[in-house]
PyMOL Python script that loads the backbone (N, CA, C, O; Angstrom):
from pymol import cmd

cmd.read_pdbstr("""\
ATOM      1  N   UNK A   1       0.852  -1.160   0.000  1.00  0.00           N
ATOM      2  CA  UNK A   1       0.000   0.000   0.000  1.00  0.00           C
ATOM      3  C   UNK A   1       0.894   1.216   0.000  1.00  0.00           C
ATOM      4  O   UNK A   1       2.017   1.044   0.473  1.00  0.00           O
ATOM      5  N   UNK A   2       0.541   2.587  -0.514  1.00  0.00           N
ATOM      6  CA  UNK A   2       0.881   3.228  -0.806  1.00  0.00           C
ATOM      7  C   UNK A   2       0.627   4.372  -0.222  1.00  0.00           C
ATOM      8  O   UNK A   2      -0.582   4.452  -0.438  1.00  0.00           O
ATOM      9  N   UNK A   3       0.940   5.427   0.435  1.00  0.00           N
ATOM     10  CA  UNK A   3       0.458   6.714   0.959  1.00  0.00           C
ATOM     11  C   UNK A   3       0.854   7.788   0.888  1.00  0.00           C
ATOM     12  O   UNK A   3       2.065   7.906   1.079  1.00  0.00           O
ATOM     13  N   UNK A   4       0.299   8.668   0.681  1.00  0.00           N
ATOM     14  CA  UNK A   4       1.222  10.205   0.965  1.00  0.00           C
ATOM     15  C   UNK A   4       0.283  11.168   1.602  1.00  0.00           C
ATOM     16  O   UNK A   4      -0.918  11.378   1.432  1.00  0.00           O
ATOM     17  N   UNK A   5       1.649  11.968   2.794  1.00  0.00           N
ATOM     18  CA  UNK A   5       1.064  12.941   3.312  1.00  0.00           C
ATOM     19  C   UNK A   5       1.782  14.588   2.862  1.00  0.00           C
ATOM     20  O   UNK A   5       2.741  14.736   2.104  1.00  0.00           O
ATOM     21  N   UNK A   6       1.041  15.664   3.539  1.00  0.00           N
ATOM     22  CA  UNK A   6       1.420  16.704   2.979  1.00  0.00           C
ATOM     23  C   UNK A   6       2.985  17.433   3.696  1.00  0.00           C
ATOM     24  O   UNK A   6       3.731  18.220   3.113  1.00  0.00           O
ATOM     25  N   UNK A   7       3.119  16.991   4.816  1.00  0.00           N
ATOM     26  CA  UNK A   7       4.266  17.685   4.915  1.00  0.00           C
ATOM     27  C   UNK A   7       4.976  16.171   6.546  1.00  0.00           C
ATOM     28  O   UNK A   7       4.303  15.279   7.060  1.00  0.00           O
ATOM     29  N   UNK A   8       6.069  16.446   6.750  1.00  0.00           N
ATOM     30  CA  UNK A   8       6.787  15.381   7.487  1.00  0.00           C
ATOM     31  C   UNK A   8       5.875  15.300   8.849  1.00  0.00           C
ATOM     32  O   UNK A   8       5.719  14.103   8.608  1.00  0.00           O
ATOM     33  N   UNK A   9       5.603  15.369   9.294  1.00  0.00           N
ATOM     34  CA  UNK A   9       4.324  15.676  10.760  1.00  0.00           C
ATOM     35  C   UNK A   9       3.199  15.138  10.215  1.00  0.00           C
ATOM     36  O   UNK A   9       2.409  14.796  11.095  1.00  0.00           O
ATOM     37  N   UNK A  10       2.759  14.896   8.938  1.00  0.00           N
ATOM     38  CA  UNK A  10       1.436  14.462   8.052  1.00  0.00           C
ATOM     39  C   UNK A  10       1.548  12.797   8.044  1.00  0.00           C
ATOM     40  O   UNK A  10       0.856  11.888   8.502  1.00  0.00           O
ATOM     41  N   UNK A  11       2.969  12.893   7.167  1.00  0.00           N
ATOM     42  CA  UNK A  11       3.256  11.399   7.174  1.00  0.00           C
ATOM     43  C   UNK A  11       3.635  10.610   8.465  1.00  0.00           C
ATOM     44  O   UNK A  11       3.229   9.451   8.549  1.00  0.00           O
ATOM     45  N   UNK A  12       4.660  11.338   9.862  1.00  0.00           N
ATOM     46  CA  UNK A  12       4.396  10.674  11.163  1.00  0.00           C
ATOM     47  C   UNK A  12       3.166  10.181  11.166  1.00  0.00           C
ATOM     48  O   UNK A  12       2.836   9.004  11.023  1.00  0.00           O
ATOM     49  N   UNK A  13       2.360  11.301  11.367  1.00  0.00           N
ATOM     50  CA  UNK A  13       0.820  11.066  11.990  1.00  0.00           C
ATOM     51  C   UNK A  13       0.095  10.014  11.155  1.00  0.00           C
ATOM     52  O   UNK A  13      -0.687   9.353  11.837  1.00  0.00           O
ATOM     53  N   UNK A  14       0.134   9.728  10.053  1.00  0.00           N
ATOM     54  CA  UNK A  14      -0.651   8.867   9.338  1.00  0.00           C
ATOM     55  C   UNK A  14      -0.199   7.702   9.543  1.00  0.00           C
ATOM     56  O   UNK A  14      -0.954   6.771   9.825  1.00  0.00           O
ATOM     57  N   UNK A  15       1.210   7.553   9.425  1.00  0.00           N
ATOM     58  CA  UNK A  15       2.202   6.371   9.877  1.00  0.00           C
ATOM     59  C   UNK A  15       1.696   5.393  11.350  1.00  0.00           C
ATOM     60  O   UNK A  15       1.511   4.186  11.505  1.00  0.00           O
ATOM     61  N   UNK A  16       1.558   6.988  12.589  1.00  0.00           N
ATOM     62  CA  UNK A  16       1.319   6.447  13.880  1.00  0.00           C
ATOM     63  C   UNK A  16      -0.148   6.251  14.053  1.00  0.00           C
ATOM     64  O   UNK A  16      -0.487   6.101  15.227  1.00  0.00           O
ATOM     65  N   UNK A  17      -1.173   6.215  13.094  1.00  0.00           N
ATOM     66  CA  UNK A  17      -2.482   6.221  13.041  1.00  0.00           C
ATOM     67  C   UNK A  17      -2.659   4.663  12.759  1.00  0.00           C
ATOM     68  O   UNK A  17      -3.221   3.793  13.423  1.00  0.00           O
ATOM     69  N   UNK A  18      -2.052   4.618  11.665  1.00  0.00           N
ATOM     70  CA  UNK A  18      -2.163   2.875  10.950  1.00  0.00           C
ATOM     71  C   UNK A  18      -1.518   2.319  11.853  1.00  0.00           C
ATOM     72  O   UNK A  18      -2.144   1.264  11.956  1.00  0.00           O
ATOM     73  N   UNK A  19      -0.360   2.251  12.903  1.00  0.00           N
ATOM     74  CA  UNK A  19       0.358   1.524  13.333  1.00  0.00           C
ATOM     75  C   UNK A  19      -1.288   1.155  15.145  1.00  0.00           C
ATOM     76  O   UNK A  19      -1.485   0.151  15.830  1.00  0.00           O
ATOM     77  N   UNK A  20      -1.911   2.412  15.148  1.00  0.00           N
ATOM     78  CA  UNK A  20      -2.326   2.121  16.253  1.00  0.00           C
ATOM     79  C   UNK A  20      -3.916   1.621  16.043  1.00  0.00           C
ATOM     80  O   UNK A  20      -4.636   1.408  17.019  1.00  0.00           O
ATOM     81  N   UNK A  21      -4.420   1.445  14.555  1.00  0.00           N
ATOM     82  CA  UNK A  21      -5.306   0.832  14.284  1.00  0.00           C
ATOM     83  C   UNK A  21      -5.410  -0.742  13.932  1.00  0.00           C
ATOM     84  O   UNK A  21      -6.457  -1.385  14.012  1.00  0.00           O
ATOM     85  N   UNK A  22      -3.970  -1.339  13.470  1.00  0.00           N
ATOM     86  CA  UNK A  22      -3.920  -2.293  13.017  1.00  0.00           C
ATOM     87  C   UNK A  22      -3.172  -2.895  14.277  1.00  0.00           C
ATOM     88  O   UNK A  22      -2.711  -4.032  14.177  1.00  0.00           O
ATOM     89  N   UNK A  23      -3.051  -2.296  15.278  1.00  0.00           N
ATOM     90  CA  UNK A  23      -2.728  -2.894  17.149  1.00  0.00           C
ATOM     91  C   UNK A  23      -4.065  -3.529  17.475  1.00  0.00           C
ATOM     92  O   UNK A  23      -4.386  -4.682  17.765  1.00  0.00           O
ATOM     93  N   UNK A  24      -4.877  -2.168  17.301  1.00  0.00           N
ATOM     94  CA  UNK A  24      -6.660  -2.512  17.882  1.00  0.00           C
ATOM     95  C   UNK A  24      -6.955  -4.003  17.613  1.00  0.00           C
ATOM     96  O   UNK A  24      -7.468  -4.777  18.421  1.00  0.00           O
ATOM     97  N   UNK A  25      -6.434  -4.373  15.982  1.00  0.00           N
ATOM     98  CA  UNK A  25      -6.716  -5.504  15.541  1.00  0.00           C
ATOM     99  C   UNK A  25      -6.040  -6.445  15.821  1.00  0.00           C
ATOM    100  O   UNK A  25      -6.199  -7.448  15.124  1.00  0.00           O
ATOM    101  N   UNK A  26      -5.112  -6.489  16.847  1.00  0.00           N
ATOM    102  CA  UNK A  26      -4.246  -7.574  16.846  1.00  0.00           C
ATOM    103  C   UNK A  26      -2.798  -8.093  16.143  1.00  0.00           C
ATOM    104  O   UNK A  26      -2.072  -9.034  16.463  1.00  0.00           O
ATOM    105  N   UNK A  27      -2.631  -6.767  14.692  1.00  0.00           N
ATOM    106  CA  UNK A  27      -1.529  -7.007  14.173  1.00  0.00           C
ATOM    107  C   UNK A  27      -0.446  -5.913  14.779  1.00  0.00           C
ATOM    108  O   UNK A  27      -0.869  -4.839  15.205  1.00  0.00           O
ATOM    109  N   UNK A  28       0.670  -6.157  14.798  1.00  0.00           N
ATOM    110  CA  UNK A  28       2.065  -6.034  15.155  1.00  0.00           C
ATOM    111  C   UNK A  28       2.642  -5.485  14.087  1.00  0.00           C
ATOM    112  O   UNK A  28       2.185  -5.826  12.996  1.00  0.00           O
ATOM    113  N   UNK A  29       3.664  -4.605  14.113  1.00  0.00           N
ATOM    114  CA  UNK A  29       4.573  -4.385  12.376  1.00  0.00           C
ATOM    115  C   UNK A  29       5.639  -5.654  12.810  1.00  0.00           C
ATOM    116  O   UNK A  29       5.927  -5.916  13.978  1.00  0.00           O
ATOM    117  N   UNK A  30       5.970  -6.116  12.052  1.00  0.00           N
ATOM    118  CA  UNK A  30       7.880  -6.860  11.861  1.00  0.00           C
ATOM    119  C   UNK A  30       8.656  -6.076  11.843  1.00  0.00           C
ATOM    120  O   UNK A  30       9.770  -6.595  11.908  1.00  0.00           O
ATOM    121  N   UNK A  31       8.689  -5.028  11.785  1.00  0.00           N
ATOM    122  CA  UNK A  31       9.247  -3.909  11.266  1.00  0.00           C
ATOM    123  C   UNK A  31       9.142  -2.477  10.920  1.00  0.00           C
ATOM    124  O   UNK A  31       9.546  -2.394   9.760  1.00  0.00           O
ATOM    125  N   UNK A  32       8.827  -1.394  11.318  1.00  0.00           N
ATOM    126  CA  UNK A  32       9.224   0.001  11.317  1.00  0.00           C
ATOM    127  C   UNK A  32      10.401   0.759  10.901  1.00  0.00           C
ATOM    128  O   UNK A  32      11.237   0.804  11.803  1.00  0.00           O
ATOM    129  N   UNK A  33      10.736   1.358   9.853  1.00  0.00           N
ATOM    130  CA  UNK A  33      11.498   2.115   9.301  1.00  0.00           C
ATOM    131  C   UNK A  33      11.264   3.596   9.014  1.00  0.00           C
ATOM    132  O   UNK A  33      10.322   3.830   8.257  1.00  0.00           O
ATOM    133  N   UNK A  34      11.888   4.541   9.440  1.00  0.00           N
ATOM    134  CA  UNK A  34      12.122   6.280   8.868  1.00  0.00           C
ATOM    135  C   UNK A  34      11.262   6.966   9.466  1.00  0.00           C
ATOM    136  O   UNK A  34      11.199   8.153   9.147  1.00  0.00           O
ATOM    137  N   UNK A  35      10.193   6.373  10.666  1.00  0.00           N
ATOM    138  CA  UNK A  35       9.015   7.495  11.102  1.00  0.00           C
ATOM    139  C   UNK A  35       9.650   8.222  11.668  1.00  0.00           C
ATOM    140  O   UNK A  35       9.228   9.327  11.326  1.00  0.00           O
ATOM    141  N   UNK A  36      10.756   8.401  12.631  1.00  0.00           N
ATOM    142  CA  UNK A  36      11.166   9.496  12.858  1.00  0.00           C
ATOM    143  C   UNK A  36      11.604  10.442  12.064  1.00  0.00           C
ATOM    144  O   UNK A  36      11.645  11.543  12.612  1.00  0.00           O
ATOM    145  N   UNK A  37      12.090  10.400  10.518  1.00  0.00           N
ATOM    146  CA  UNK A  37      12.374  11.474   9.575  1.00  0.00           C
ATOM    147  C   UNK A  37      10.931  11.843   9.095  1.00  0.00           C
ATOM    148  O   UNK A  37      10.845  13.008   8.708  1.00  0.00           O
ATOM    149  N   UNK A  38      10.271  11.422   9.060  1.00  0.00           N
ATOM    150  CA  UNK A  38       8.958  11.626   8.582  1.00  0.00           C
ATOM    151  C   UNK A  38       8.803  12.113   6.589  1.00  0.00           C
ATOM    152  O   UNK A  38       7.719  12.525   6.175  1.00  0.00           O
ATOM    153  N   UNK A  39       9.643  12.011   5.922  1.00  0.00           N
ATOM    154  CA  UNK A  39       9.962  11.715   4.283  1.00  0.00           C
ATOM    155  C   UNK A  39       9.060  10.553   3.486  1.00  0.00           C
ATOM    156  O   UNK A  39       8.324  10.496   2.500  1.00  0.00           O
ATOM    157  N   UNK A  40       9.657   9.512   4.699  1.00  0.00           N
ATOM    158  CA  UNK A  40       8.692   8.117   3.903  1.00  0.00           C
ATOM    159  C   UNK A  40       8.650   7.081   4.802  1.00  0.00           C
ATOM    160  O   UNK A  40       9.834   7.047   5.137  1.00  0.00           O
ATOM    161  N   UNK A  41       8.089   6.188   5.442  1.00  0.00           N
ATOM    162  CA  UNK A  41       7.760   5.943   6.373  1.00  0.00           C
ATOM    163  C   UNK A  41       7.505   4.455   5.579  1.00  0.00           C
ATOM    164  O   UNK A  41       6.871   4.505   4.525  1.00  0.00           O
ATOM    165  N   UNK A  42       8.016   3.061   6.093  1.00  0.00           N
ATOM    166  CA  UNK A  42       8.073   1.719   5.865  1.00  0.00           C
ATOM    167  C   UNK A  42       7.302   0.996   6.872  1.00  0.00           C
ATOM    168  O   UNK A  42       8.027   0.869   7.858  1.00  0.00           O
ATOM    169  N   UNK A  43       6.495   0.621   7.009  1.00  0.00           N
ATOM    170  CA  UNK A  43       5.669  -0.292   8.240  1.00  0.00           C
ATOM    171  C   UNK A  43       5.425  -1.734   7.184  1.00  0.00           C
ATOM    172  O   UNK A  43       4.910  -1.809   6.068  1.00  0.00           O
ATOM    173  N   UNK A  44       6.049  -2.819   8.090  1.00  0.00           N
ATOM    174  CA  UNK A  44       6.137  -4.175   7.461  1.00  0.00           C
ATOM    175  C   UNK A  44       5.444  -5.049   8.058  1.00  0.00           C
ATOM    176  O   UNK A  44       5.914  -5.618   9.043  1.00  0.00           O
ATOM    177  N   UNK A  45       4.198  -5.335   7.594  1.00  0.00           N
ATOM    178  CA  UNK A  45       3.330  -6.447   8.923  1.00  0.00           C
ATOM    179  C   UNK A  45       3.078  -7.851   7.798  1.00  0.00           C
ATOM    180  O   UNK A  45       2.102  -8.599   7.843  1.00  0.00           O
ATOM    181  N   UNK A  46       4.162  -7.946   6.882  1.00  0.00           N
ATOM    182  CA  UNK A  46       4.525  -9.488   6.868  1.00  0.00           C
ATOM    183  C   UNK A  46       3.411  -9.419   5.137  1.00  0.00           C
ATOM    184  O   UNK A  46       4.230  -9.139   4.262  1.00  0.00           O
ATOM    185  N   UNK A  47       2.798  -9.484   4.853  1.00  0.00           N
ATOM    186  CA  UNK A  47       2.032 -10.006   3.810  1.00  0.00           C
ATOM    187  C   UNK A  47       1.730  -8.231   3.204  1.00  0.00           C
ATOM    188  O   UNK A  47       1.417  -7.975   2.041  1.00  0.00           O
ATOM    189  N   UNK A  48       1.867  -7.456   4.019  1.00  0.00           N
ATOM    190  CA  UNK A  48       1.394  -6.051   3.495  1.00  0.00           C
ATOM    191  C   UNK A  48       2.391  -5.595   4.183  1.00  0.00           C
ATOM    192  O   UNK A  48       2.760  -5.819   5.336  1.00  0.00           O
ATOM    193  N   UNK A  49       3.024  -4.539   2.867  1.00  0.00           N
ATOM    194  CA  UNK A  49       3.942  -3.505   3.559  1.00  0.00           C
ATOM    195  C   UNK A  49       2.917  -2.187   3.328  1.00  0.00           C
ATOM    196  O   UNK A  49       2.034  -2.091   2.476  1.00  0.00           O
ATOM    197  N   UNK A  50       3.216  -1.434   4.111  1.00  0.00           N
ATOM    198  CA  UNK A  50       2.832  -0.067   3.766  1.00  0.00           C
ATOM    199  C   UNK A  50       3.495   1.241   3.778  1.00  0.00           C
ATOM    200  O   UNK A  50       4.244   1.397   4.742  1.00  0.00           O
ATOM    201  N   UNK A  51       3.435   1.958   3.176  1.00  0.00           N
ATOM    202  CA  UNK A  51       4.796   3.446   2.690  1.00  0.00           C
ATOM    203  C   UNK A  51       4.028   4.577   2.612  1.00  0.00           C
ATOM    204  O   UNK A  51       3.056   4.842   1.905  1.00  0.00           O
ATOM    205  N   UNK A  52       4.515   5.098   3.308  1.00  0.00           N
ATOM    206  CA  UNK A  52       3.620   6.215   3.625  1.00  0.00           C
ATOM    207  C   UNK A  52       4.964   7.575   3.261  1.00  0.00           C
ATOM    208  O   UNK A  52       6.038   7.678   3.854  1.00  0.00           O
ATOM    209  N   UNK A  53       4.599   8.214   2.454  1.00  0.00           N
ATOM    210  CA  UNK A  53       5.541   9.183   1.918  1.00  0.00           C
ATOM    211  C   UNK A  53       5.369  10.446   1.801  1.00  0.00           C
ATOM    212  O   UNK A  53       4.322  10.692   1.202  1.00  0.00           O
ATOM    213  N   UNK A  54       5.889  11.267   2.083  1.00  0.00           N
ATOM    214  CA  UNK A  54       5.693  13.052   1.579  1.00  0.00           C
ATOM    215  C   UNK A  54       5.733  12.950   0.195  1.00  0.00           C
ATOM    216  O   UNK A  54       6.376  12.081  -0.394  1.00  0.00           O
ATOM    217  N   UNK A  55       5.197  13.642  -0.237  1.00  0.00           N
ATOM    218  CA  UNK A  55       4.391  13.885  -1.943  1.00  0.00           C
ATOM    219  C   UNK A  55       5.967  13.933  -2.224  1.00  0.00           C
ATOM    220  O   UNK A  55       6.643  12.904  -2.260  1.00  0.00           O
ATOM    221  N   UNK A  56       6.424  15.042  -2.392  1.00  0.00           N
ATOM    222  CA  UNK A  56       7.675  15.043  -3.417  1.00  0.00           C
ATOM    223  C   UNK A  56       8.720  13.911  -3.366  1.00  0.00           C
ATOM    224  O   UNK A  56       9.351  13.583  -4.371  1.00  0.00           O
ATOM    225  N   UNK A  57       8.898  13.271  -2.054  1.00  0.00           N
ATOM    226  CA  UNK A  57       9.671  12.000  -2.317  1.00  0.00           C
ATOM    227  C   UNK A  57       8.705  10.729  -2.813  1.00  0.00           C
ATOM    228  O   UNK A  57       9.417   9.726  -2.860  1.00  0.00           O
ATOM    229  N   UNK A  58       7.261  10.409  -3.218  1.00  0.00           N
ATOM    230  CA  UNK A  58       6.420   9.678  -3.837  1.00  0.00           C
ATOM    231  C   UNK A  58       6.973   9.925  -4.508  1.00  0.00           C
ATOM    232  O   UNK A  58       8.067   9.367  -4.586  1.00  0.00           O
ATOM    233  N   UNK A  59       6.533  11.121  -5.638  1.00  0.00           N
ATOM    234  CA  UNK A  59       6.984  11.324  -6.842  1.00  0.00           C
ATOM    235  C   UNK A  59       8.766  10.757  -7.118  1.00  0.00           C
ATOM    236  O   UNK A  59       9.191   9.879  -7.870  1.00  0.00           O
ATOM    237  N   UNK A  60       9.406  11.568  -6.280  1.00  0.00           N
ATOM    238  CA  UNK A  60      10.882  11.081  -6.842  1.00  0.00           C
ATOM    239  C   UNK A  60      11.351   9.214  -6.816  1.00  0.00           C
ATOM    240  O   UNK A  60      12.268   8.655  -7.418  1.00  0.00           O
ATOM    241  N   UNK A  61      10.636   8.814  -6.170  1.00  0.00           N
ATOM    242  CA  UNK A  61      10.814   7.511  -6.405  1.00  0.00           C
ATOM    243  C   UNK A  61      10.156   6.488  -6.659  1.00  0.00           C
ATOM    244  O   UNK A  61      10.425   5.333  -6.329  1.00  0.00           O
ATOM    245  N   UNK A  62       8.814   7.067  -7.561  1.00  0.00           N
ATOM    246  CA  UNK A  62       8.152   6.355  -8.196  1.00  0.00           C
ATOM    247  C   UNK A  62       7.678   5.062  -8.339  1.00  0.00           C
ATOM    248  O   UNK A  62       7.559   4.489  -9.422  1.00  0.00           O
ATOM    249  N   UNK A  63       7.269   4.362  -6.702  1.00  0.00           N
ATOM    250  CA  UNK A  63       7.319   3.479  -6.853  1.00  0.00           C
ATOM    251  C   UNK A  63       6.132   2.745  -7.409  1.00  0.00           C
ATOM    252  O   UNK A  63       6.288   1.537  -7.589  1.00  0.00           O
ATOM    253  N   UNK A  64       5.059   3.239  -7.686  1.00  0.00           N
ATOM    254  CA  UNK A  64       4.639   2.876  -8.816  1.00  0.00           C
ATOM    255  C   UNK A  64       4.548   2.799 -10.108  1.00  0.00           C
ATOM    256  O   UNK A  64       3.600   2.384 -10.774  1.00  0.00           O
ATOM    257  N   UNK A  65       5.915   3.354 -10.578  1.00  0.00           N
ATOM    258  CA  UNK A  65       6.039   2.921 -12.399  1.00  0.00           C
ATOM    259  C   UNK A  65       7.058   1.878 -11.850  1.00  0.00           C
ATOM    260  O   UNK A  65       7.136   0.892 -12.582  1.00  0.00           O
ATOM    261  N   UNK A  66       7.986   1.837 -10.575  1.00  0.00           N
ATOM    262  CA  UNK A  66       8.449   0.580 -10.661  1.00  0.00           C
ATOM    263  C   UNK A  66       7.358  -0.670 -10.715  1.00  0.00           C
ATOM    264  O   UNK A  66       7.567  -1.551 -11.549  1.00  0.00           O
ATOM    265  N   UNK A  67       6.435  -0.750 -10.022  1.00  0.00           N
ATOM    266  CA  UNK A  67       5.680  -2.046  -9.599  1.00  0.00           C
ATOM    267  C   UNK A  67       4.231  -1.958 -10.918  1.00  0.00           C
ATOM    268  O   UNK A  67       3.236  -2.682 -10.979  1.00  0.00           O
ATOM    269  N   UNK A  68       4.582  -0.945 -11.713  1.00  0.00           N
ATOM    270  CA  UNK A  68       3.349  -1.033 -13.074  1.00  0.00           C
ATOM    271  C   UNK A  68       3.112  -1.845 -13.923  1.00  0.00           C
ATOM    272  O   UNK A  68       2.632  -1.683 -15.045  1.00  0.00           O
ATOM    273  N   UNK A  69       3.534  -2.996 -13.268  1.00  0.00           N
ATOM    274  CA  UNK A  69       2.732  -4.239 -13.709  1.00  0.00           C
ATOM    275  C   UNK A  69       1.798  -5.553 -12.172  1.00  0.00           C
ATOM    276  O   UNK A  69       1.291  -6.667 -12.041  1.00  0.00           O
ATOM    277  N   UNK A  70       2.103  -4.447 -11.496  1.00  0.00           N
ATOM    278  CA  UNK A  70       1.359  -5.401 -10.374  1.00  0.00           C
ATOM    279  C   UNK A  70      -0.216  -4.898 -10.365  1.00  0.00           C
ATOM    280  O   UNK A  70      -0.578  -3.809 -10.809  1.00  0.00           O
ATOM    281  N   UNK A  71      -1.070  -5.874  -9.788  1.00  0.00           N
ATOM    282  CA  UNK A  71      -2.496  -5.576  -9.533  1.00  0.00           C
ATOM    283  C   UNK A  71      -2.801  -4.080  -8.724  1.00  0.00           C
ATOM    284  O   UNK A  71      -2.391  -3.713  -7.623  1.00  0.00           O
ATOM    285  N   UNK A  72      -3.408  -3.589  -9.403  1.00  0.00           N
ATOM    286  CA  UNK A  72      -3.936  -2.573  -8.417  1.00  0.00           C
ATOM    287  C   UNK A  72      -5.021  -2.519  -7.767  1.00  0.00           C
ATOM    288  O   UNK A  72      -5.977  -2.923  -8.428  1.00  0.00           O
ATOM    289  N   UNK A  73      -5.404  -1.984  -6.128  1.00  0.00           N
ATOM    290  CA  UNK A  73      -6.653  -2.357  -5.671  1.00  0.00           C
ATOM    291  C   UNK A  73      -7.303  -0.992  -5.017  1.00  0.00           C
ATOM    292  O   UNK A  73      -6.665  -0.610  -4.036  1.00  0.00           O
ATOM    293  N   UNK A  74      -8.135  -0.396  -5.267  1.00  0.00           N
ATOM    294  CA  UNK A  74      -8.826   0.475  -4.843  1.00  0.00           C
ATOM    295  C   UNK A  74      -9.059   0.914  -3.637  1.00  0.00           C
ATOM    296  O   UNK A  74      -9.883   0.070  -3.286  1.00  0.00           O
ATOM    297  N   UNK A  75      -8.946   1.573  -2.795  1.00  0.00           N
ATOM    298  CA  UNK A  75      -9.563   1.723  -1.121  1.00  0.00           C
ATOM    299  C   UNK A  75     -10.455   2.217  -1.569  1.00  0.00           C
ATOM    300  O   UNK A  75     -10.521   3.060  -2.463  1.00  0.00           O
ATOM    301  N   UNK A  76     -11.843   1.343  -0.516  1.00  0.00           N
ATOM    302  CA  UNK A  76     -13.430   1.932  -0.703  1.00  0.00           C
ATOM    303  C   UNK A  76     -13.396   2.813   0.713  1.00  0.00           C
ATOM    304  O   UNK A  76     -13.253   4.011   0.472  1.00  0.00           O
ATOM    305  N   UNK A  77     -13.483   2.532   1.983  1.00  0.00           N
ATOM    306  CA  UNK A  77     -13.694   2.974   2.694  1.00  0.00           C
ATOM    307  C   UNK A  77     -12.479   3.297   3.756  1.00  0.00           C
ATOM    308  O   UNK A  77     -11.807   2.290   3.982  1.00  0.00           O
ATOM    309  N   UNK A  78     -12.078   4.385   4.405  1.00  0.00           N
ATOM    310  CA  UNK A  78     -10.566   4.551   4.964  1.00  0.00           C
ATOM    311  C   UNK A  78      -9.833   4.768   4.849  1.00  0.00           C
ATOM    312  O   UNK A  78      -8.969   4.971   5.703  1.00  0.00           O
ATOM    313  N   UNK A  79      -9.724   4.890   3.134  1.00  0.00           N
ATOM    314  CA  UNK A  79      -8.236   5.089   2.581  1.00  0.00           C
ATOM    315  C   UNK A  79      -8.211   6.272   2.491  1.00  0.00           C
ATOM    316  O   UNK A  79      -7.056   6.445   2.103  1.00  0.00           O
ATOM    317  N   UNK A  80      -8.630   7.185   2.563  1.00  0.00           N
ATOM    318  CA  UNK A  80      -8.232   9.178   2.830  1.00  0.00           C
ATOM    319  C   UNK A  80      -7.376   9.108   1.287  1.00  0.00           C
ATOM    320  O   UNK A  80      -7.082   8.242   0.463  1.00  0.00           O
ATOM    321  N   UNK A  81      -7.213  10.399   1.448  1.00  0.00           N
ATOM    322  CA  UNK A  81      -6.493  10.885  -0.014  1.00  0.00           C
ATOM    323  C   UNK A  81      -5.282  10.878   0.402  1.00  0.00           C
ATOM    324  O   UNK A  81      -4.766  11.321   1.428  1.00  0.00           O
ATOM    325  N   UNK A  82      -4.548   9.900  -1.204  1.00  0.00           N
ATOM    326  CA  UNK A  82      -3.275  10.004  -1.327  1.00  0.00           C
ATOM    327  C   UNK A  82      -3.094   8.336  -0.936  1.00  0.00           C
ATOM    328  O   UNK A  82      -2.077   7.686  -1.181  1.00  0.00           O
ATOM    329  N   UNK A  83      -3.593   8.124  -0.667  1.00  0.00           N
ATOM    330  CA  UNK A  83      -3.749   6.348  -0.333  1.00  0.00           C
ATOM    331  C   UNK A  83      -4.123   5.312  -1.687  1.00  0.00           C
ATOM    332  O   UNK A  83      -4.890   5.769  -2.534  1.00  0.00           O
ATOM    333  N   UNK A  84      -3.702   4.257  -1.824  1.00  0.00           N
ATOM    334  CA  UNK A  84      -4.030   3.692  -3.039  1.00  0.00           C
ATOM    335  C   UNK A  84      -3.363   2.119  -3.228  1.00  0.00           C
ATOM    336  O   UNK A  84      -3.567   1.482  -4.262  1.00  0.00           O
TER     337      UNK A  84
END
""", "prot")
cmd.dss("prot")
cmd.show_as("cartoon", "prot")
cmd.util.cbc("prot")
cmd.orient("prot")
């Protein structure tokens, strides 16, 4: 999954939002990377990673024209803007 927020305090907060919703549920990360820089943000809970990024580093590293041949899946409900 994919995310972006608007400025480094955007992406913390969205970062520490998912990390404390997907607790509620019982999942754990494996792994946490960069929330303290708040640029781009790595949360690894094993079958789903999720990246949560400030817009201009999305863009600069494009990681969706890298992965533009994988399935893409829509968020219906939750996914806020910039999510995908």
């Amino acid at each position: 999954m994919i995310c972006s927020g608007s400025s480094d305090r955007h992406v913390q907060a969205v970062s520490e939002n998912i990390q404390l919703e997907m607790k509620k549920q019982g999942n754990l990360p494996l792994g946490v990377e960069g929330l303290s820089g708040g640029n781009w943000t790595l949360l690894d809970y094993g079958d789903v990673i999720v990246h949560v990024f400030y817009e201009p580093i999305r863009r600069f590293y494009d990681l969706e024209g890298v992965w533009s041949d994988a399935p893409r899946l829509e968020m219906v409900d939750g996914g806020g803007p910039g999510c995908g």
